[in-house]
ZADOGU-906500 format. One line per 4 residues: for each residue x, y, z of C-alpha. Coordinates in Angstrom, 2 decimals. Layout:
# residues N
X Y Z ~ ...
END
This chain:
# residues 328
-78.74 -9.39 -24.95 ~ -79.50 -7.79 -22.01 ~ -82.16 -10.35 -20.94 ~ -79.18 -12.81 -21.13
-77.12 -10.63 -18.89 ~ -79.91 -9.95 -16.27 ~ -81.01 -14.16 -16.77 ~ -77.11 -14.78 -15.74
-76.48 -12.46 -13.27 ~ -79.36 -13.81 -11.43 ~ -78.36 -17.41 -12.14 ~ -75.38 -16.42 -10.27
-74.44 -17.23 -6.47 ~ -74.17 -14.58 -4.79 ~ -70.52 -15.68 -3.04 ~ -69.79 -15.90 -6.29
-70.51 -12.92 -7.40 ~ -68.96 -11.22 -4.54 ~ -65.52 -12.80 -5.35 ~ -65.80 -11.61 -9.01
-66.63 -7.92 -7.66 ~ -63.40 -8.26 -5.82 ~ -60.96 -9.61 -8.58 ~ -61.95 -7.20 -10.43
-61.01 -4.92 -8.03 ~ -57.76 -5.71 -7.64 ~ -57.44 -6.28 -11.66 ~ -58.33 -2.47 -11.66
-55.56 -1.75 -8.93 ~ -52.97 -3.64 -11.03 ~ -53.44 -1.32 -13.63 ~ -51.86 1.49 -12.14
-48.33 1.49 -10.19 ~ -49.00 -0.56 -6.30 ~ -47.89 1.56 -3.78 ~ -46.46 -1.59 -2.23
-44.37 -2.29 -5.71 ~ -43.34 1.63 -5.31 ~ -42.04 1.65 -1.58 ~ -40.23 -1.49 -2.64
-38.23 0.23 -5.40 ~ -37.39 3.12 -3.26 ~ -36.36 1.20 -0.45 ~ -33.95 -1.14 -3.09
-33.27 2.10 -4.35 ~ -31.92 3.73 -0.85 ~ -30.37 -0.03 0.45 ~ -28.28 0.42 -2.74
-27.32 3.92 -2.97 ~ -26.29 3.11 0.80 ~ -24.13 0.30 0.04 ~ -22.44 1.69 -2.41
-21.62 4.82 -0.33 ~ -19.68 2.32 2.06 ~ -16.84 1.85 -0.11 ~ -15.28 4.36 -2.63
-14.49 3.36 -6.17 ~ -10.46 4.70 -6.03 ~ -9.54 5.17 -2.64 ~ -6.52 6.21 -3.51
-8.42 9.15 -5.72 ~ -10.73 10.14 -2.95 ~ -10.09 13.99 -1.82 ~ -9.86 12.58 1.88
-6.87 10.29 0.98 ~ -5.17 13.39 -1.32 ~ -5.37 16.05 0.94 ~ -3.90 14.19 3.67
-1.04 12.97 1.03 ~ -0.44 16.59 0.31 ~ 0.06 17.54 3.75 ~ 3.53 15.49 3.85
5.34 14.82 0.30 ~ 6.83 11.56 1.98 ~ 4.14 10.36 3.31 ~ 2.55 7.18 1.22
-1.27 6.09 0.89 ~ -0.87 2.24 1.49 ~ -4.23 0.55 1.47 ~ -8.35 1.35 2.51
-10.28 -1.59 4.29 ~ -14.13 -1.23 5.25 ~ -14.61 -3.18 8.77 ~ -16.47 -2.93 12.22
-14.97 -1.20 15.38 ~ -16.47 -2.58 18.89 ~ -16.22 -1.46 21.77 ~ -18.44 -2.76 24.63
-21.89 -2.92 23.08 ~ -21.04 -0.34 20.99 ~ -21.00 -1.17 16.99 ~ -19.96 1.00 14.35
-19.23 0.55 10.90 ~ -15.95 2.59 9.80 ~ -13.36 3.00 6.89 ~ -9.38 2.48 7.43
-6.84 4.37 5.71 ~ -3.46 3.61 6.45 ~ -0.82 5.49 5.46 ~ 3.19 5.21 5.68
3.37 7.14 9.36 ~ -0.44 7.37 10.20 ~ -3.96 5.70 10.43 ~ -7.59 7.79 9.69
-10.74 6.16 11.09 ~ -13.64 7.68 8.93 ~ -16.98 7.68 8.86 ~ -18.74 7.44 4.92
-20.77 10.34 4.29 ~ -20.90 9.16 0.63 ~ -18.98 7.56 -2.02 ~ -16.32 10.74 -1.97
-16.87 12.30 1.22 ~ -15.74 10.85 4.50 ~ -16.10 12.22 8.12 ~ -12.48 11.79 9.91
-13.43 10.04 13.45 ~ -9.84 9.25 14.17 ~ -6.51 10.62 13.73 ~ -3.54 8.04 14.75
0.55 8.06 14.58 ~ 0.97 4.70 13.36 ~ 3.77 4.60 16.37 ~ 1.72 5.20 19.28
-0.90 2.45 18.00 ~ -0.59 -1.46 19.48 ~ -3.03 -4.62 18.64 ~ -3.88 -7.76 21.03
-6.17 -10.58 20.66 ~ -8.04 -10.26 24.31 ~ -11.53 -9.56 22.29 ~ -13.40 -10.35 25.70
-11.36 -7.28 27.34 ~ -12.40 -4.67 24.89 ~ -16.05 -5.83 23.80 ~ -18.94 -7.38 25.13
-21.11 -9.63 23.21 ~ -20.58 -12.24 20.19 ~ -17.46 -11.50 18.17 ~ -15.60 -13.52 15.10
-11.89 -14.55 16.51 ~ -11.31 -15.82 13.12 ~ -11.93 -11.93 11.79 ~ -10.74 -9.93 14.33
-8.28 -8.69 16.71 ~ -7.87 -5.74 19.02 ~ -6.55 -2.54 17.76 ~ -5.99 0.72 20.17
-3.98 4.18 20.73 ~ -3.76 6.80 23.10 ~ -6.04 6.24 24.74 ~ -8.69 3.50 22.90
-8.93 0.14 22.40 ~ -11.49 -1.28 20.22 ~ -12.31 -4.54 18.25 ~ -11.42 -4.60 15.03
-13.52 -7.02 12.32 ~ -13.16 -7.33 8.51 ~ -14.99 -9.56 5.94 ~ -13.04 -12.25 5.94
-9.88 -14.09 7.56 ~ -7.88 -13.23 4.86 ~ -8.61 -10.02 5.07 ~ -8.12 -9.69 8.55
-4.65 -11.16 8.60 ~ -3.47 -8.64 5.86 ~ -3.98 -5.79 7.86 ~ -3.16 -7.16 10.89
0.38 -7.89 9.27 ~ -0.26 -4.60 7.68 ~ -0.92 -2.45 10.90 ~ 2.44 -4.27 12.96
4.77 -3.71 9.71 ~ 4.16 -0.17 10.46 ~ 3.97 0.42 14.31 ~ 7.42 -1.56 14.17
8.78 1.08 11.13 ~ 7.00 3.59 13.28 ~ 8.93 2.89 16.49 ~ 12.17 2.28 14.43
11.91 6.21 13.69 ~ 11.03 7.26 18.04 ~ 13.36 9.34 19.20 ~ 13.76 9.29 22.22
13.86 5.50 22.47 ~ 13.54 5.53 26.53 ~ 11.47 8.11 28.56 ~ 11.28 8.07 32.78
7.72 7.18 33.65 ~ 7.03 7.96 37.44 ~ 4.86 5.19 39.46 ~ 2.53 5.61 42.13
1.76 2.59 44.56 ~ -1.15 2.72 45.86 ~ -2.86 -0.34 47.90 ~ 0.24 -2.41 47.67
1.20 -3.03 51.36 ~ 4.39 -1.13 52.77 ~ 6.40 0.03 50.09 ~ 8.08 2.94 48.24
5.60 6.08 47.43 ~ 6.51 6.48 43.58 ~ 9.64 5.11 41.66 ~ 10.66 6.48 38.48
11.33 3.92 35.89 ~ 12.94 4.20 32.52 ~ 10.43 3.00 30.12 ~ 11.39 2.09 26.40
9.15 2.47 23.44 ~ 8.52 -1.21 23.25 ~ 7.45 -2.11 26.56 ~ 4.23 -3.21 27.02
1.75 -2.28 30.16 ~ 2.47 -5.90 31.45 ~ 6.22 -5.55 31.20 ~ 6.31 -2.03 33.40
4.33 -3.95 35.66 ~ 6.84 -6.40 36.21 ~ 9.56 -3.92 36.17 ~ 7.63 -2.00 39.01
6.94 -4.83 40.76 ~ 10.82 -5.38 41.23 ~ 11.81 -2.06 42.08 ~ 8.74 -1.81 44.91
10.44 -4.98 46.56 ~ 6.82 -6.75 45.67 ~ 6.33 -10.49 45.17 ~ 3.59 -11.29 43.47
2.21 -11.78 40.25 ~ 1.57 -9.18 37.14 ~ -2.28 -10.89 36.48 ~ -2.95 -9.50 39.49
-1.82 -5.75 39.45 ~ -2.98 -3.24 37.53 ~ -1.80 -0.39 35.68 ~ -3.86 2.62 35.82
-3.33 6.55 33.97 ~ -5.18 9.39 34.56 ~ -5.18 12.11 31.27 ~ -5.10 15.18 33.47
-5.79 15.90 36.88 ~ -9.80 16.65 36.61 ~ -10.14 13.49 34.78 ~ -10.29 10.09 37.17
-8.01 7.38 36.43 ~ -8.77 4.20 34.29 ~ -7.09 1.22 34.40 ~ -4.90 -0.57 31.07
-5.47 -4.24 30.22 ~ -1.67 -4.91 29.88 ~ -1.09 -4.81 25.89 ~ -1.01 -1.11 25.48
2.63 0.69 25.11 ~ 2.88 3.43 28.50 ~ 5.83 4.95 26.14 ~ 3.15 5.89 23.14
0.89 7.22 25.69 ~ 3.32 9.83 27.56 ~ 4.74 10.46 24.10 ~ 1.20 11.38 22.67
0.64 13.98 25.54 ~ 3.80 15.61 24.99 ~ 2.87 15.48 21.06 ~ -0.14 17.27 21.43
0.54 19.54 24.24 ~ -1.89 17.55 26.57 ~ -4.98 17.92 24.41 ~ -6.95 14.64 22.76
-6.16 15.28 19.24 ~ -3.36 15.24 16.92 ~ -3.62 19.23 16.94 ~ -3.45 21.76 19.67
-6.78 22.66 21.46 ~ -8.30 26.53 19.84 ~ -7.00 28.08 23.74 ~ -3.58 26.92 23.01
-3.03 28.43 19.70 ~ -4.87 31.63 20.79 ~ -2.85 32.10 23.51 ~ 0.34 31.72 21.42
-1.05 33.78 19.06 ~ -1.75 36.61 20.87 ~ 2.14 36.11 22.45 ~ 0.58 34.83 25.78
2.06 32.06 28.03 ~ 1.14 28.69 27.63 ~ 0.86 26.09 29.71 ~ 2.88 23.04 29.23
1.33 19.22 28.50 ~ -0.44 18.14 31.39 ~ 1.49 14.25 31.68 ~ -0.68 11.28 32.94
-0.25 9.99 36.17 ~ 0.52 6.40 36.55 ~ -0.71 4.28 39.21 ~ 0.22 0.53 40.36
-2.59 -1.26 42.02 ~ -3.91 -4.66 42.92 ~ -6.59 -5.96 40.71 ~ -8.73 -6.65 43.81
-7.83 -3.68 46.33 ~ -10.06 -0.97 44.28 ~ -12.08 1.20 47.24 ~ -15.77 1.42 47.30
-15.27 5.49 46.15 ~ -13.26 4.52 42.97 ~ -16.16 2.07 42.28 ~ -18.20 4.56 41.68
-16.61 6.34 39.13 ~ -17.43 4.65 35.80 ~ -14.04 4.53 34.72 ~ -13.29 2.00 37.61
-15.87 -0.51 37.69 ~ -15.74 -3.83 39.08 ~ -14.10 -5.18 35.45 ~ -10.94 -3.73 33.88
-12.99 -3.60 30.64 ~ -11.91 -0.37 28.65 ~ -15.59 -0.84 27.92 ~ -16.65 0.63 31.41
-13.86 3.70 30.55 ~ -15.29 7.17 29.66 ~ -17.20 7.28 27.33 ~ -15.15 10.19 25.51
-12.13 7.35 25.60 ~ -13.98 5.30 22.77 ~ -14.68 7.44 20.31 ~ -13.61 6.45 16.49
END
């Protein structure tokens, strides 16, 4: 027998018998558990535990969604939407929950558990469909449309066009309830000219809560004795007086932006800034709202010193505002 073995293991080739050596390598390696098949289950493993933390099961039943419902008793949880939010070449994948009289922009931290990114009256919000004005790059028309507040504007895209024109029904149906309920329904907003030839210093105008940027710029226009065309003026705010001015692309609402700052005291959330409620705390004087300052300029009379600011680039792109401007 083992003559036979010896008689055929000489009769062999050697190439041969170095490809058998190595099958039977790898037939011993298939017994046990690949590393490659194992790093391919845990990677399935973490794509799917990661997909399904996008989207809750119940939205309605998430403790996000319930506490906010339990901080008003009228206030109504009316639908959750997974989509992308653009902004220059910036890409992030957020959750939407409207509600009757607000909007939360969230970040999933897991199926339950969502990180609140934005907090928005559902009044002081407006949408557009310049997607070139607010984001750089490729974008689906058929998918998306511009959504923004006080003060953001960012590209909103959903799975489908279905999809998309549900909540962009959705999203006016409430700005339009929301703005129903303003009170006051006109504010004053004071205008700077700046760069426009030989006119007035500032004009106060009365400003209603549907005007758009475009349509105070036409208003302004009149009451500077100006002729000339809105496409080529330009409305720019400045938050506070450390903070340089930025200009707005002409579908945002001036009203919801004044009317935020007096909202929130002149900080950048919903709430009051820590100082503030210190201050009032401790029986102190506080300051009142800083208000933006409002600016009329021509689109091409921009000096070489606000040039190099980046919230005044070359383009009117919110995507060349401050950076601190585009968070959600």
């Amino acid at each position: 027998m083992l003559k036979k073995k010896l008689l055929r293991a000489c009769s062999t080739p050697p190439a041969t018998w170095t490809v058998q050596m190595k099958m039977k390598t790898l037939a011993q390696r298939r017994q046990s558990a690949p590393s490659l098949v194992i790093s391919k289950a845990l990677t399935r493993s973490r794509s799917t535990s990661r997909e399904s933390c996008l989207s809750p099961v119940q939205p309605e039943s998430c403790p996000l969604v319930q506490a906010f419902l339990a901080e008003c008793p009228r206030r109504l949880f009316l639908g959750h939407a997974q989509t992308q939010l653009k902004t220059g070449l910036q890409t992030q994948d957020r959750h939407l929950f409207l509600f009757s009289d607000a909007l939360l922009v969230a970040k999933a931290k897991s199926p339950t558990h969502f990180k609140v990114k934005a907090q928005v009256r559902v009044c002081e919000m407006w949408t557009a469909g310049c997607l070139d004005e607010v984001c750089e790059g490729t974008t689906s028309p058929e998918r998306s449309f511009v959504m923004g507040w006080p003060t953001c504007n960012c590209v909103a895209t959903f799975s489908s066009e279905e999809h998309k024109e549900k909540w962009l029904a959705l999203i006016k149906s409430r700005i339009i309830a929301g703005k129903g309920k303003d009170e006051p329904k006109t504010i004053p907003l004071k205008i700077f000219a700046k760069d426009i030839g030989n006119c007035a210093y500032a004009k106060t105008l009365a400003v209603s809560n549907g005007d758009s940027t475009a349509d105070v710029i036409r208003v302004a226009l009149l009451q500077f004795g100006i002729s000339g065309c809105v496409k080529d003026h330009r409305l720019w705010v400045s938050s506070s007086k450390d903070e340089p001015p930025y200009p707005l692309i002409g579908h945002e609402f001036p009203f919801s932006i004044k009317m935020s700052h007096i909202r929130d005291g002149g900080s950048s959330g919903w709430r009051r800034t820590r100082r503030r409620r210190r201050r009032r705390r401790r029986g102190g004087s506080v300051e009142g709202p800083r208000l933006p300052h409002w600016t009329a300029r021509r689109s091409c009379c921009w000096t070489s010193a606000s040039l190099q600011t980046p919230s005044a680039s070359s383009s009117s792109s919110p995507a060349k505002w401050p950076r601190d401007r585009r968070r959600f």
